[in-house]
N, C-alpha and C positions, 0 to 999 in steps of 0.2 A: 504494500500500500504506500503510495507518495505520498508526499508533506496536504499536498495541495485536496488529497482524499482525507487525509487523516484530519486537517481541518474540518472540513464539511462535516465529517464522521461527530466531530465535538460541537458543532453547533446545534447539525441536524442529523440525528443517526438515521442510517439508515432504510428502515423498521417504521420509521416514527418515532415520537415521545410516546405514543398508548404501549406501544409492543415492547418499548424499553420499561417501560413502567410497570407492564405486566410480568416480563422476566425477571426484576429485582423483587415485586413481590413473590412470584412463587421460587423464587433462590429463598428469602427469608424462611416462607411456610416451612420449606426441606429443613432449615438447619437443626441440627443433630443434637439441640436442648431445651432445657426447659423452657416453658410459654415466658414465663416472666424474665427469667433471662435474657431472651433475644427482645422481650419489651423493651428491658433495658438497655441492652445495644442499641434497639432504634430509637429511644430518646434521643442515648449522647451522640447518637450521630447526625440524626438531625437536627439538632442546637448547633451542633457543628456547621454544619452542612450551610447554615443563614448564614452565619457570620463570616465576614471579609476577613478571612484569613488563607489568603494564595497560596497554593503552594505546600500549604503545612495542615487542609484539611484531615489528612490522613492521618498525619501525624496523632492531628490532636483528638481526632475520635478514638484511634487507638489508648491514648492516657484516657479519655472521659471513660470509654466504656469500663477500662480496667479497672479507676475510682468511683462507678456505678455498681462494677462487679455484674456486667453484662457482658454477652456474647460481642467481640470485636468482631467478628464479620458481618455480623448483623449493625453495627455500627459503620462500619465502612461501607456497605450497601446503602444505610441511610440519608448516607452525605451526599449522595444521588438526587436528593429531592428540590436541587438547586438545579436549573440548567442555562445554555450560556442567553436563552430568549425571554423566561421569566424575572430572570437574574434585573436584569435593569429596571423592571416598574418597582422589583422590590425593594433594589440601593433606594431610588428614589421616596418610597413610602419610608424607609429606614430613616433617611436622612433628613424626611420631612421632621416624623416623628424626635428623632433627635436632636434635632435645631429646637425643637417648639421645647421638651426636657430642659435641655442645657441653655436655651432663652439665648440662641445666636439667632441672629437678624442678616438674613444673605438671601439672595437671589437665588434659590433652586432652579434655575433653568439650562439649559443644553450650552450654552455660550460660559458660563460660571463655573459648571462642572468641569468643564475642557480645558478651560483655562488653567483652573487649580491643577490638574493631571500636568499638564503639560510644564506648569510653570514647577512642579514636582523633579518630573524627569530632566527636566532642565538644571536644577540643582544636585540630581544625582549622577548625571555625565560629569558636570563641570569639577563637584568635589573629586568625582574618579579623575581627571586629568590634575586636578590639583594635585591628588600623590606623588606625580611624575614631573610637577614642576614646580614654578617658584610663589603662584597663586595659592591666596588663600583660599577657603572652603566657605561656604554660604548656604544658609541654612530657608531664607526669609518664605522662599515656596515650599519647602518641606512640614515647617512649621505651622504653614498655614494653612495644607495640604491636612496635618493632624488633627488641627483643632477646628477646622471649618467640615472637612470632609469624612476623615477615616474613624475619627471619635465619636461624633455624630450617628454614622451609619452603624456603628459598632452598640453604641447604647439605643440607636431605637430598635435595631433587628433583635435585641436579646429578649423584648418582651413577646415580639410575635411569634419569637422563636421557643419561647418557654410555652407558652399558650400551643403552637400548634404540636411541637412534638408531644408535649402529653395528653393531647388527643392520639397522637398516632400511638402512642404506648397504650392506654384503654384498650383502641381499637388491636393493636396486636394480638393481645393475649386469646381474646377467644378466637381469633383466627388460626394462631398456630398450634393454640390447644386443638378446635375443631380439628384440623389438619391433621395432625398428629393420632387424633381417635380414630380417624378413619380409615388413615393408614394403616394404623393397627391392625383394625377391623379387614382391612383387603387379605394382609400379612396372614392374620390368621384363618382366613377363609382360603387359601391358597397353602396354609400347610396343612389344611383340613381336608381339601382336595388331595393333597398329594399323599397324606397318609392315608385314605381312605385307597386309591390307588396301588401303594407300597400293599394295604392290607390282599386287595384281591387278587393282585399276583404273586402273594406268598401264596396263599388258599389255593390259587389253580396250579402254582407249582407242588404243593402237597399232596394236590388230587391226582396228578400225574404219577407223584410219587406211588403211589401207596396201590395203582392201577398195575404201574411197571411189578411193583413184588407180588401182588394177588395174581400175575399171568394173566392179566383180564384186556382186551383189545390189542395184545400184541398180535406183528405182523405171523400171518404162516407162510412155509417154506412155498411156494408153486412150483410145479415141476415145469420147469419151459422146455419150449420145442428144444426135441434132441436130445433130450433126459433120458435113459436108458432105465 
């Protein structure tokens, strides 16, 4: 797969978003523990999953679900519930909500946001060039980039984020309990078949048996043509 597929692939899989949605939930139903357990991995992964942290979402579901004492893979499937086309009305509700919290007064619109990124990246080329030379490092978009944008985003996505994942934890548990009972339930109707199986081909090997020592249906000799 080329850069240029594998992009696409992260924007828009494939499939879809239903068919991706559908395969991470039934990975969850399968995993191989407790209902509450994997609830809990899908909590800390979806807390995770909102919050602007690039890069290191994996990281950090893996510590959450370990300090929830939840299944991490079911945490790491949860961080899934961000994708790269939702993602932006959510920065933005984040960052509404966060500005209005921490009572900053800015312009949320598409011309503000860009600018702050940019005027960001601008100070993180220029202090990497400063390493290598005799300039000093500047911090003024970074700073402003924290406290107008990424701090913002950060404290208002934790409320929706605390709210939505413990719905999705509720909702787990009787899902992958259900799941779980019923697989059982196949499990053992399928070893009930098969021993039921195992039984009647012992029985008709027995009956064979016991035919061959009584001399009962055995073959007799034929004399064929040319028998003397």
């Amino acid at each position: 797969m080329g850069w240029g597929a594998w992009l696409r692939e992260q924007v828009y899989p494939r499939g879809g978003f239903k068919r991706a949605i559908r395969y991470v939930v039934h990975r969850m139903r399968r995993l191989p523990d407790q209902p509450h357990r994997v609830a809990r991995g899908v909590f800390a992964g979806s807390v995770i999953g909102f919050l602007p942290l690039p890069g290191l979402q994996f990281v950090a579901a893996w510590g959450a679900a370990r300090l929830a004492r939840g299944n991490v893979l079911a945490a790491l499937l949860a961080t899934f519930n961000t994708n790269p086309v939702t993602t932006p009305f959510f920065a933005v509700l984040a960052m509404t909500l966060g500005h209005w919290i921490l009572g900053i007064e800015a312009p949320l619109n598409a011309e503000y946001i860009g600018k702050a990124f940019a005027n960001a990246g601008a100070d993180l080329w220029y202090n990497f060039l400063a390493i290598f030379g005799p300039e000093r490092t500047r911090w003024d978009g970074l700073i402003q980039f924290w406290h107008e944008i990424y701090w913002p985003y950060f404290i208002g996505a934790l409320g929706p984020a605390l709210v939505i994942s413990a719905v999705a934890y509720y909702v787990t548990i009787p899902l992958v309990a259900a799941y779980q009972k019923s697989r059982a339930a196949t499990a053992h109707e399928r070893s009930e078949r098969r021993r039921a199986i195992r039984t009647k081909l012992a029985e008709a090997a027995t009956k064979l048996k016991r035919r061959g020592e009584d001399g009962q249906d055995l073959p007799e000799d034929d004399d064929g043509p040319g028998t003397p």
